[in-house]
N, C-alpha and C positions, 0 to 999 in steps of 0.2 A: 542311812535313813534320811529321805528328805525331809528340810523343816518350811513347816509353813507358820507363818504369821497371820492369825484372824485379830482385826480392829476392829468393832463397833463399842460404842456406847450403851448398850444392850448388853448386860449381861448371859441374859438367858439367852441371846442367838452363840455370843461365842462359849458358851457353855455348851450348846447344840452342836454348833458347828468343832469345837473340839474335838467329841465324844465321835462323832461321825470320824475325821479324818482319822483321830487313834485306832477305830473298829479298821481302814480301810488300811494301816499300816506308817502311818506319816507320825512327826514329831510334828504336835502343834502347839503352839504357844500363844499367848491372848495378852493384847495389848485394847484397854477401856477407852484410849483417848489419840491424840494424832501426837503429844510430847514423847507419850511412852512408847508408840509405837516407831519414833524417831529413834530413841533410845534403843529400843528392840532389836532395831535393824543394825543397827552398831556393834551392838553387843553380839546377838546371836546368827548374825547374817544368813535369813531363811533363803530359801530358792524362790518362794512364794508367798506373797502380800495378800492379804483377803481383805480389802479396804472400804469402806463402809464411807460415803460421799457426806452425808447428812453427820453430823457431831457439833457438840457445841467446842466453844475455844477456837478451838484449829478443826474446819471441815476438812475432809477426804483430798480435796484439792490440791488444801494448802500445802499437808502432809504429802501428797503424791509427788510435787516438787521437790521436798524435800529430800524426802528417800530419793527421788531419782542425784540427787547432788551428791549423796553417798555412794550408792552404787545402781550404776547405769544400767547392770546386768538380770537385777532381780526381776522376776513375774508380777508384776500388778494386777489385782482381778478388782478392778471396784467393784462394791455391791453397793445400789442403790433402793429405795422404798418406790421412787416416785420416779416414774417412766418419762424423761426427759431427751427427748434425741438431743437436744443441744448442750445441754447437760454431759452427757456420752460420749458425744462426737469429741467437746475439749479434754474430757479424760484419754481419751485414747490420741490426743492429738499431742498430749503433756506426755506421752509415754506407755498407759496402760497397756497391758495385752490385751482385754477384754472387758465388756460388765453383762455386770446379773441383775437382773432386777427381784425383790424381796415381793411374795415370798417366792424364794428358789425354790428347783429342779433340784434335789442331791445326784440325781445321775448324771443332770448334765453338769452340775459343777464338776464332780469326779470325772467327766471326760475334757473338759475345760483344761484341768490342772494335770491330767496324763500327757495331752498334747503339749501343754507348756514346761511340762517337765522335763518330756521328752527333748527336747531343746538343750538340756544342762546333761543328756549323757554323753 
C-alpha cells in the first residue's frame, strides 16, 4: 500500500484529505506542522508529500528543503491557498513534483498522485 504524507496546519483539510485517500486505497498519515512532518518522513518514509506552502514556524518551503536532505526520491505535491506563480515556480525549482492550489480538484489530485506514483513502480 502506498503511503502518503498530508501537512497542513488545518486540521479539518488533513482530516479531508485523509478520509479521501483511505476511500481511494492509500495509507495516509497527517503531519500539523513542517517539525512533524520532518519527523514523519524519517520515521514512516511515505512515497508522497502533500505539503501545504503557508504554516506558521517552518512554512512549506522550509520543510520542502528539508525533506528533500532526507530523501531525494519522495513526491512533493505542494498545496498552496494563494495562487503565486513565483511562489510555485521556487517550489518546483527546490524539487517539487507539482502544486495545487486550495481549494483543490480531488480528481485531479488523484490523477497528480497516480502519475507520481507511477514513477515508484
Amino acid at each position: 500500500m502506498k503511503k502518503i504524507l498530508v501537512v497542513d496546519d488545518e486540521q479539518a483539510i488533513c482530516n479531508m484529505l485523509k478520509k479521501f485517500l483511505t476511500q481511494k486505497g492509500y495509507e495516509a498519515i497527517i503531519a500539523l506542522s513542517g517539525e512533524e512532518a520532518i519527523s514523519k518522513v524519517k520515521q514512516e518514509r511515505p512515497h508522497v508529500v502533500l505539503l501545504d506552502i503557508r504554516m506558521p514556524d517552518m512554512d512549506g518551503i522550509e520543510t520542502l528543503k528539508k525533506i528533500r536532505e532526507i530523501d531525494k526520491e519522495v513526491g512533493v505535491i505542494m498545496i498552496t491557498a494563494v495562487n503565486e506563480e513565483k511562489t510555485g515556480k521556487k517550489c518546483l525549482e527546490l524539487g517539487a513534483y507539482d502544486y495545487i492550489i486550495k481549494p483543490f480538484d480531488l480528481d485531479y489530485l488523484e490523477t497528480v498522485l497516480i502519475v507520481k506514483l507511477l514513477d515508484f513502480a
